[in-house]
TIVOMI-53523 format. One line per 3 residues: their letters; for each residue x, y, z of C-alpha. Coordinates in nm, 4 decimals, always signed. Example, Ala and Ser with C-alpha at 12.3 -4.5 7.8 and 13.67 -1.06 7.14 Angstrom:
BEGIN
as = +1.2300/-0.4500/+0.7800 ~ +1.3670/-0.1060/+0.7140
REM end
This chain:
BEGIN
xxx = +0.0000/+0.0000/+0.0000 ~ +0.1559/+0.3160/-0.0594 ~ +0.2422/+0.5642/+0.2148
xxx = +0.3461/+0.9208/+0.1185 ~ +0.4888/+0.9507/+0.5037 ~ +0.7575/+0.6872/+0.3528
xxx = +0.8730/+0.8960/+0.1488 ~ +1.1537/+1.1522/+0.2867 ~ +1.2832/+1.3868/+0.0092
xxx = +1.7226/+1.3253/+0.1720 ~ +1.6548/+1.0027/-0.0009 ~ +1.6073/+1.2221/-0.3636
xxx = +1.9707/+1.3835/-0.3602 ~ +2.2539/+1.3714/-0.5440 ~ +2.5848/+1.6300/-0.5035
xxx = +2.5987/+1.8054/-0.8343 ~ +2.8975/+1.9826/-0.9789 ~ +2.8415/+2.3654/-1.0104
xxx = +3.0705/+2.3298/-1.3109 ~ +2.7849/+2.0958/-1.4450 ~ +2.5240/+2.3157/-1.4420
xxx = +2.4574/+2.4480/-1.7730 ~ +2.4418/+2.8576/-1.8079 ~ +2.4565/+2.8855/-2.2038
xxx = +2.3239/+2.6049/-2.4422 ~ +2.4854/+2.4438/-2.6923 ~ +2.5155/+2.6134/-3.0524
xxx = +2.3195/+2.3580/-3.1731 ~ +1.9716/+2.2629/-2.9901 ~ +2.0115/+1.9010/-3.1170
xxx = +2.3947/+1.8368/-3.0522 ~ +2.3377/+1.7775/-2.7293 ~ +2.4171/+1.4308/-2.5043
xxx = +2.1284/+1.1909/-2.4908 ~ +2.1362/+0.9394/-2.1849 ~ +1.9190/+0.6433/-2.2473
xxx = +1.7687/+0.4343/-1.8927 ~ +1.5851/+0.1480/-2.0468 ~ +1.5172/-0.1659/-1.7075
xxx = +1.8238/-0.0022/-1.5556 ~ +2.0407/-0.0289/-1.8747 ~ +2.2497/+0.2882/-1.9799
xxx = +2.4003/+0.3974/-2.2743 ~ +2.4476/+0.7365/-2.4359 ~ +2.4005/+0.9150/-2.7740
xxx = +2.3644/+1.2790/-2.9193 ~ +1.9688/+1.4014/-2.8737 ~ +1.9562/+1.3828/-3.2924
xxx = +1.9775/+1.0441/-3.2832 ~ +1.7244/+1.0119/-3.0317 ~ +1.4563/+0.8390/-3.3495
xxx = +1.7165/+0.5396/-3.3115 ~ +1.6034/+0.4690/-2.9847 ~ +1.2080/+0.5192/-2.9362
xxx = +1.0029/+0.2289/-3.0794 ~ +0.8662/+0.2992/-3.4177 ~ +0.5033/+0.2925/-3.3559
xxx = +0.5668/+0.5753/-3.0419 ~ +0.3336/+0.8758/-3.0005 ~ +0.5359/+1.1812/-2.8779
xxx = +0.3274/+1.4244/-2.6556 ~ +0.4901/+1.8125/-2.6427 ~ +0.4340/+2.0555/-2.4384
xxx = +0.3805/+2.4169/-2.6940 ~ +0.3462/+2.6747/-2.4043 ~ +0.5422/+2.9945/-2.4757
xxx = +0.7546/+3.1782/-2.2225 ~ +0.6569/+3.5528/-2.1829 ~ +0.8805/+3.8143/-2.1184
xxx = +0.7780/+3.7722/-1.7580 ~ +1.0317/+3.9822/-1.5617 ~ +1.0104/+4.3942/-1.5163
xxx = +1.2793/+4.6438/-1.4234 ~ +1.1840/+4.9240/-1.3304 ~ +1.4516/+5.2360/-1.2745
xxx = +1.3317/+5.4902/-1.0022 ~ +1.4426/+5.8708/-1.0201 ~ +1.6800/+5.8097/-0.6932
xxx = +1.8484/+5.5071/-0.9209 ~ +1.6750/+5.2342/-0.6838 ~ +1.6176/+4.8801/-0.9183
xxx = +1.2764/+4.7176/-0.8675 ~ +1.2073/+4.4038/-1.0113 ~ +0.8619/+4.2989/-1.0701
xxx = +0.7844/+3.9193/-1.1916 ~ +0.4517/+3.8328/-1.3177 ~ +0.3100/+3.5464/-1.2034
xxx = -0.0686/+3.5120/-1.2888 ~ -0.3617/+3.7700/-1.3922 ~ -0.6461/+3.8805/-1.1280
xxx = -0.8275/+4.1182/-1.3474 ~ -1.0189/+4.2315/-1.5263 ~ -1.0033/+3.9110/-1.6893
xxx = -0.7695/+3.5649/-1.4767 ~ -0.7732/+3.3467/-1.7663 ~ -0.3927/+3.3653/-1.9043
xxx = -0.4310/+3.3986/-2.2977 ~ -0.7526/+3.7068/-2.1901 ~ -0.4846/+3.8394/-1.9961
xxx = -0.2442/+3.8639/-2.2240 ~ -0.5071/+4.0120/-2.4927 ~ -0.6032/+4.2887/-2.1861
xxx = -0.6132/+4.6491/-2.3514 ~ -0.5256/+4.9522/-2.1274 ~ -0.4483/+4.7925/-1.8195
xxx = -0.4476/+4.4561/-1.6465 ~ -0.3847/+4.3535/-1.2582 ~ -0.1748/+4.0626/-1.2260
xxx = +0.0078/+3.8599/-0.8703 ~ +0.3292/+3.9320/-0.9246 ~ +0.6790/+3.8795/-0.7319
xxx = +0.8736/+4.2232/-0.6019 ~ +1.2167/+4.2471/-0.5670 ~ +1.3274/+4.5530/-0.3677
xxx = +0.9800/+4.6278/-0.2580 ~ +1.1845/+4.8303/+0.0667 ~ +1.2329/+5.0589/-0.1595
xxx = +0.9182/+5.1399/-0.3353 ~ +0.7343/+5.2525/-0.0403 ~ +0.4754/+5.4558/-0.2935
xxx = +0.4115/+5.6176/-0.5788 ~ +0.3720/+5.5311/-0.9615 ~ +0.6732/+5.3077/-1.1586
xxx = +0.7674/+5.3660/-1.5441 ~ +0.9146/+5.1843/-1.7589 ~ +0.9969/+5.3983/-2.1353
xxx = +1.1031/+5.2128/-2.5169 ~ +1.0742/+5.3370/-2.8230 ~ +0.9900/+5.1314/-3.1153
xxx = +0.9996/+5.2458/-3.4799 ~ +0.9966/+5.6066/-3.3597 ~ +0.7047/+5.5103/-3.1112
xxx = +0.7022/+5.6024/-2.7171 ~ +0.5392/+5.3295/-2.5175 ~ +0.5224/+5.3346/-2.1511
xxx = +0.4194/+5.1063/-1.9198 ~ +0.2841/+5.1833/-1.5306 ~ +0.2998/+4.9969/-1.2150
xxx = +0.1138/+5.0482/-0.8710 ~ +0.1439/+4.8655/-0.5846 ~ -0.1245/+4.7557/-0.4925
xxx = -0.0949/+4.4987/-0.1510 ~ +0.0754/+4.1677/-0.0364 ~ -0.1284/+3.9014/-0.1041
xxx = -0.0137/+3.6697/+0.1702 ~ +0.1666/+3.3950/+0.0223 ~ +0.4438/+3.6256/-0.0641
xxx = +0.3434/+3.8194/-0.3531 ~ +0.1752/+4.1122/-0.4540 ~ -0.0532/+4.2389/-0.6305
xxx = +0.0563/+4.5169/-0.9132 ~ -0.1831/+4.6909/-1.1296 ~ -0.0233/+4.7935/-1.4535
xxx = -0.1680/+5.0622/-1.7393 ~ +0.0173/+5.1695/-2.0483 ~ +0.0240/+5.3807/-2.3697
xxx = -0.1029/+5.3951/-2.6047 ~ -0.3755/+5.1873/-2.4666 ~ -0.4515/+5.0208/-2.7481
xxx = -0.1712/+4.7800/-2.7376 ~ -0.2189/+4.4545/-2.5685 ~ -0.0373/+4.3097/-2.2436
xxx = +0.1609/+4.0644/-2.4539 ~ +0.2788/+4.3713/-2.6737 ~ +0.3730/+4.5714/-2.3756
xxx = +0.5475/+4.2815/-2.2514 ~ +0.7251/+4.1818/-2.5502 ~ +0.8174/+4.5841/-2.5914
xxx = +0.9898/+4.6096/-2.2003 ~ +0.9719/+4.2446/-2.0115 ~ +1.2775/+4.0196/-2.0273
xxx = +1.3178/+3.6362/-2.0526 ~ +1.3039/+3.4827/-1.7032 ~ +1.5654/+3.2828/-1.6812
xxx = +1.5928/+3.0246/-1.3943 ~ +1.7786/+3.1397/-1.0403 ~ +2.0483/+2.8583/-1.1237
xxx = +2.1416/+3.0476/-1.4734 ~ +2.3659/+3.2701/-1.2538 ~ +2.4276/+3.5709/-1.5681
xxx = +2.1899/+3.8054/-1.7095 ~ +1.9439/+3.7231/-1.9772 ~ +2.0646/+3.7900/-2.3687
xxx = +1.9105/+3.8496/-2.6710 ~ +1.9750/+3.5020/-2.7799 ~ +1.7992/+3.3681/-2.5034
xxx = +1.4823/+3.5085/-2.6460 ~ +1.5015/+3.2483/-2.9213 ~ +1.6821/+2.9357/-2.6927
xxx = +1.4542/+2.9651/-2.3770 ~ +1.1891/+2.8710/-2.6224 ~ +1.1092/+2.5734/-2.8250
xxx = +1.0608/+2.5971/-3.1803 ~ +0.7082/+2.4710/-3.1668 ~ +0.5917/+2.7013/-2.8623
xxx = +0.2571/+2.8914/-2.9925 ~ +0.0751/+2.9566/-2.6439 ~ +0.1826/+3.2177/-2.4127
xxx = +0.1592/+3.1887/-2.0547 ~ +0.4880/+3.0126/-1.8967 ~ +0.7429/+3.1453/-1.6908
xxx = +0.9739/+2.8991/-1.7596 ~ +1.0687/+2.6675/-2.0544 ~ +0.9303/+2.2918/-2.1097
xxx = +1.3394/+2.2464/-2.1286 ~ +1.3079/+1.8715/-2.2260 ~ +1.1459/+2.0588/-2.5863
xxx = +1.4766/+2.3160/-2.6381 ~ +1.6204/+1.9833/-2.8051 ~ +1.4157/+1.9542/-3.1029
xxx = +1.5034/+2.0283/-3.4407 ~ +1.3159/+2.0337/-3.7485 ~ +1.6046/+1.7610/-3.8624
xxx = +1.4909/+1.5543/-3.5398 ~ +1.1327/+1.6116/-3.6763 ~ +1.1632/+1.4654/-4.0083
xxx = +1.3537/+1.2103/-3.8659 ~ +1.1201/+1.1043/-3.6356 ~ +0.8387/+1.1072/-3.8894
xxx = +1.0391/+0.8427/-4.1459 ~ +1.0086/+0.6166/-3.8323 ~ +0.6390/+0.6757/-3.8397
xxx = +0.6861/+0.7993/-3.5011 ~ +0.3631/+1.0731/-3.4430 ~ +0.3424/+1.3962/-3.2347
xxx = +0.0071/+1.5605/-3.0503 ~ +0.0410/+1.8490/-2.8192 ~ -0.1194/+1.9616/-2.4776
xxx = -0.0474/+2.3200/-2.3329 ~ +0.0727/+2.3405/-1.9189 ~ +0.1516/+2.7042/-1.8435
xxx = +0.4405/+2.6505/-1.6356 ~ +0.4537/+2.8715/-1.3052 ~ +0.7591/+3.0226/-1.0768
xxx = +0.6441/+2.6831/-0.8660 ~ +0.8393/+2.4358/-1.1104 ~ +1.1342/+2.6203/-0.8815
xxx = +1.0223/+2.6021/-0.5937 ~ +1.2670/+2.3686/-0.3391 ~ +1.0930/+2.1075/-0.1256
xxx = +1.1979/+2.2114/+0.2465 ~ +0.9362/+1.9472/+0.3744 ~ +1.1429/+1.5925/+0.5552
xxx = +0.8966/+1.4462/+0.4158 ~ +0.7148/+1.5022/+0.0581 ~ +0.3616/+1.4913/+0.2960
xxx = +0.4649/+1.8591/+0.3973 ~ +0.5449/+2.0010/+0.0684 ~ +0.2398/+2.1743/-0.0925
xxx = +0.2617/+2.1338/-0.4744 ~ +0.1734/+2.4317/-0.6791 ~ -0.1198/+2.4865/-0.9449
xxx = -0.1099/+2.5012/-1.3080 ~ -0.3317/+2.6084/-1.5818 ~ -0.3653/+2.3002/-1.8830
xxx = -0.5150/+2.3271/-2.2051 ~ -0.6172/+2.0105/-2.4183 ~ -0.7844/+2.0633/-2.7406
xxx = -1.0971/+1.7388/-2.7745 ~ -0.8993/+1.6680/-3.1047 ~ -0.5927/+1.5810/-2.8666
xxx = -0.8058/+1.3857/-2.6106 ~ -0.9316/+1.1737/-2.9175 ~ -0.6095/+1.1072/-3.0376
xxx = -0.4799/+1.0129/-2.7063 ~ -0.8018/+0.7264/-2.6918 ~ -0.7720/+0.6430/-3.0364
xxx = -0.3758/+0.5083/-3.0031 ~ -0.3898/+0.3566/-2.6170 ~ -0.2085/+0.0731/-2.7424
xxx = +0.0687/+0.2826/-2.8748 ~ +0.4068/+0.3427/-2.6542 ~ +0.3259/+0.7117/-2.5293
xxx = +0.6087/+0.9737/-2.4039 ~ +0.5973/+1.2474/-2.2525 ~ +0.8521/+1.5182/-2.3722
xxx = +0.9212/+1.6674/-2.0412 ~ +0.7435/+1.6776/-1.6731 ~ +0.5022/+1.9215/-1.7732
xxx = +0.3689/+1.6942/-2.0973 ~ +0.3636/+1.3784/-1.8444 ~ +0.1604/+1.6190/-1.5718
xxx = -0.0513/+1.6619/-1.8169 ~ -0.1063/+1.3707/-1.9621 ~ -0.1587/+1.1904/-1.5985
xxx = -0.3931/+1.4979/-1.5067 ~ -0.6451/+1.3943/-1.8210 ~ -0.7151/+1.0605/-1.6176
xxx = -0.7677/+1.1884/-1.3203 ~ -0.9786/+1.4490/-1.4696 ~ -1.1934/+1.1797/-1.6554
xxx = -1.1845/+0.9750/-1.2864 ~ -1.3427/+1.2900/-1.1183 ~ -1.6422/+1.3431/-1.3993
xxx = -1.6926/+0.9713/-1.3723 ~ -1.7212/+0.9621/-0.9915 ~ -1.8681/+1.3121/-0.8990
xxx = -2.0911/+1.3859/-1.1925 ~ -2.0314/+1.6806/-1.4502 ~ -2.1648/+1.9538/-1.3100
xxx = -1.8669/+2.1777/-1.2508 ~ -1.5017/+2.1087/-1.4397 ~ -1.3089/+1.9250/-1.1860
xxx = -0.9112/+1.9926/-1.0574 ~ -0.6951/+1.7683/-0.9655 ~ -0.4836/+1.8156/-0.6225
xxx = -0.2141/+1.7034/-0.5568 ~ -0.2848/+1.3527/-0.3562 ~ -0.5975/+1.2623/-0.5646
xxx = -0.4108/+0.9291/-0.6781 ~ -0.3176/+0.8573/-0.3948 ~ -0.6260/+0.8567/-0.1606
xxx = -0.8924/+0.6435/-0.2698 ~ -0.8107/+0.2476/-0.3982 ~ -1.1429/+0.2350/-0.5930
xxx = -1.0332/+0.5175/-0.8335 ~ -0.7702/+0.3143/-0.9452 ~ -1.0073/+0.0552/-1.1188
xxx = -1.1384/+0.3212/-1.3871 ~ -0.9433/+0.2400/-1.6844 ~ -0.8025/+0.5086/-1.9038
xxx = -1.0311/+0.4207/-2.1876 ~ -1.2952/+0.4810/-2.0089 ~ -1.1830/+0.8692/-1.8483
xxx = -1.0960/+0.9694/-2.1615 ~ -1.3969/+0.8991/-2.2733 ~ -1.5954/+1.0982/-1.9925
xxx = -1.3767/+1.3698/-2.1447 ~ -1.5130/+1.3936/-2.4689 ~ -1.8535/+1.3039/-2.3247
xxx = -1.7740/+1.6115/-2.1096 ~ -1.6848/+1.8566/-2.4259 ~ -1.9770/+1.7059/-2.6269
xxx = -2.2207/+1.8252/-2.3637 ~ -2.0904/+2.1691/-2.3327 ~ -1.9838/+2.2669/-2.6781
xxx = -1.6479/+2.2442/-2.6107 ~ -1.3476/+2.2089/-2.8952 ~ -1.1080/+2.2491/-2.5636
xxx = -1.0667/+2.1196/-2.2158 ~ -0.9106/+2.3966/-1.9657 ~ -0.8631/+2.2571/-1.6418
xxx = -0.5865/+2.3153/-1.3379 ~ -0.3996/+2.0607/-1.1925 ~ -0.1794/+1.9970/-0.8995
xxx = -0.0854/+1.6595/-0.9436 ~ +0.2280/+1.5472/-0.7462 ~ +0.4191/+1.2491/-0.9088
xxx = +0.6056/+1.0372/-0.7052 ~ +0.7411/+0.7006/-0.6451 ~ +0.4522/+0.4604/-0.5753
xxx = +0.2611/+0.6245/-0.8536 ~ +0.1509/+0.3936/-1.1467 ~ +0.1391/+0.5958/-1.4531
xxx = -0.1361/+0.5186/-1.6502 ~ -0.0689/+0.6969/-2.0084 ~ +0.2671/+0.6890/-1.9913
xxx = +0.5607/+0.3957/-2.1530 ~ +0.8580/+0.6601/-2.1116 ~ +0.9732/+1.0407/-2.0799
xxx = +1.2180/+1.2324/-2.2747 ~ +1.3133/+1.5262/-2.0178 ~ +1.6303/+1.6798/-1.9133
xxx = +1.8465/+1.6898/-1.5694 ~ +1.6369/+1.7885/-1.2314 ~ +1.7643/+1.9847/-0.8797
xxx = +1.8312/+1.7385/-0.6291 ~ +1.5514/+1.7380/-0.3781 ~ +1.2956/+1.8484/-0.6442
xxx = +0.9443/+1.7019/-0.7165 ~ +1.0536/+1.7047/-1.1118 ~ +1.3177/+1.4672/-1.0162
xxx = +1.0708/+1.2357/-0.7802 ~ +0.8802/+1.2045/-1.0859 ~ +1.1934/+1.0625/-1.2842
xxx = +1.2141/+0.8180/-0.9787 ~ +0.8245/+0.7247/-0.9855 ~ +0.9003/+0.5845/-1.3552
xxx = +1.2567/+0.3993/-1.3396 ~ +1.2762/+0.3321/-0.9675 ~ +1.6164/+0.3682/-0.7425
xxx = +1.7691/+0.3258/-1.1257 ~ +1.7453/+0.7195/-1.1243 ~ +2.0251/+0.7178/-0.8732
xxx = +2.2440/+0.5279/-1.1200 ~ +2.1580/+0.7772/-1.4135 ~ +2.2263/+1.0728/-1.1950
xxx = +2.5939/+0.8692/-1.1518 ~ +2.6379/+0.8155/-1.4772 ~ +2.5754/+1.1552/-1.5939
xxx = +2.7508/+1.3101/-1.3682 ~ +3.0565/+1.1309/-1.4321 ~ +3.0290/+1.1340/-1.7957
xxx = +3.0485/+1.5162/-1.7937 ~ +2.6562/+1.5471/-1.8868 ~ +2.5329/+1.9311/-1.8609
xxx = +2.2422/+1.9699/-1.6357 ~ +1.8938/+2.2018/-1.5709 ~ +1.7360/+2.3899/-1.7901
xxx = +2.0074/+2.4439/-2.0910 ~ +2.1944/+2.1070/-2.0265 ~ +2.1529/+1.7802/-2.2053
xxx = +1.8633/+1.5567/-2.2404 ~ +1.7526/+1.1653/-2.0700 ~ +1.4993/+0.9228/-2.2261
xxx = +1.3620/+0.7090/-1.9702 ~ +1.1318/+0.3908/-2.0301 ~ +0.8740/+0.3367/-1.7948
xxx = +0.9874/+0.0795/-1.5466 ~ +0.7433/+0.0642/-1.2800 ~ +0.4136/-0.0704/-1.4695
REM end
């Protein structure tokens, strides 16, 4: 029976090199190494010949979220830096892509840095663009309680969107562990060449691989993609201080699955499905558990998945996946739907049994991080000798390092 208490999060770390840890990627996305795990068997290769070791009949699953030019510096007259990072819209409208579309002025939870000192009074941010003034406002507005705060932003001219403004004076938000400022060429590298929905903070960095090479290549193997949307939030950093994983609270995330997806998915169940990254396997599990919750509790409000949901009641886990996938569709049908747009808080850990899922393609995790109890809730302890294996091969790790294809061991 499994017992979250068991698990204690000193048992999830490894000592990694600083010297490992990626802060530029490679010149070329697909040039980087490729560990394989497959039943505790390693080898390496270069990502671009990843199509030589998926099974030809595979369905790949990306993530195509887009990082926004999240993170705000603001200059006061005294010379003072403030750093505003914006985390999720409050109004007038709290769904992300609305948000982005705002006109005029949008509210949004944000992160300060500096807030001592911006006691008061009205933050601006100038660019010019093709001869153009734009400025953007910020007012504080209050602390929120959980440690950020709410800004309310306006601009000019007013009829530019949020996602203009932001694109105009917001910079790339690189991860705390990229320990340089952000370039220009990050604007193109912290992004995957497929990414078409804004709303992340960070990168799906298991995606920054692919090529349009790797592409064709994959598709001569008859090897088929779908995508799902996770905006990914400042959470996917945050450390797990908890002794055990009982007392770490995960954090919520918008997903997006278009119906033509979900069909897919239940058309090709007997196909070997990976996930390219954490967020695309969140995801992924998060549809089932969706489909569980119409099943069980009815349709009458679009359920969310928290975080111990697979962990708390035995009868859930005799619903078969056909079956909550279909409640999905049956779901959209009834509503109108083309789209499912849900929030999940799934937590992933060892004891889990995946129930979409034959493998992942992601990249190296922090130790003591729920991404990387996820690698172990697939392969086992064997994540321990992958970690080793890297790490003494000279593998580059996080977020611009190289990339690990893992076969799901723990059916």
């Amino acid at each position: 029976m499994f017992d979250p208490d068991a698990i204690r999060i000193a048992d999830y770390n490894y000592q990694l090199p600083a010297e490992l840890i990626a802060q530029f990627p490679l010149p070329d996305r697909d040039a980087s190494k490729l560990l394989i795990c497959s039943n505790g068997v390693l080898s390496q290769d270069i990502f671009s010949n990843i199509d030589h070791h998926l099974p030809a009949n595979s369905l790949l699953v990306f993530n195509d979220t887009k990082v926004v030019r999240a993170r705000l510096i603001f200059t006061k007259s005294t010379g003072a830096l403030i750093e505003i990072f914006c985390l999720e819209p409050m109004a007038p409208a709290n769904e992300i892509q609305a948000a982005f579309h705002q006109q005029s002025g949008s509210t949004w939870k944000c992160l300060v840095g500096n807030l001592k000192r911006w006691k008061s009074g009205l933050l601006v941010h100038e660019c010019t663009q093709d001869g153009s003034q734009h400025q953007l406002f910020a007012t504080y507005a209050g602390a929120n309680g959980d440690g950020s705060h709410t800004i309310e932003f306006h601009w000019t001219p007013p009829e530019r969107t949020f996602s203009e403004i932001l694109e105009l004076t917001g910079l790339i938000p690189l991860p705390p562990y990229i320990r340089r400022p952000a370039e220009s060429s990050d604007t193109e590298r912290y992004q995957t060449i497929y990414a078409s929905h804004e709303g992340s903070v960070a990168a799906p960095t298991a995606g920054l691989h692919f090529t349009g090479s790797v592409f064709k290549k994959l598709a001569q193997k008859g090897i088929i993609s779908g995508k799902v949307t996770l905006h990914v939030g400042v959470g996917t950093f945050k450390p797990v201080t908890a002794e055990q994983i009982t007392g770490h609270v995960m954090h919520h995330e918008k997903i997006v699955v278009t119906k033509e997806t979900i069909f897919w998915l239940l058309n090709n169940l007997k196909r070997p499905v990976f996930a390219v990254g954490t967020t695309s396997a969140r995801t992924l599990e998060s549809l089932y558990w969706l489909g569980v919750k119409l099943i069980r509790h009815g349709e009458g409000q679009v359920p969310v998945v928290s975080q111990w949901d697979p962990y708390v009641d035995n009868d859930l886990k005799i619903i078969e996946t056909e079956r909550s996938l279909e409640a999905l569709l049956r779901f959209l049908d009834t509503r109108r739907l083309q789209e499912f747009t849900g929030e999940t808080q799934l937590m992933i850990v060892p004891g889990y049994r995946f129930r979409l899922l034959s493998g992942l393609i992601t990249n190296f995790h922090m130790p003591q991080s729920t991404l990387l109890l996820l690698v172990a809730a697939m392969v086992g302890e064997d994540w321990k000798d992958a970690y080793a294996f890297a790490i003494s091969n000279g593998f580059r790790f996080l977020s611009y390092g190289d990339s690990c294809l893992f076969f799901n061991t723990m059916k």
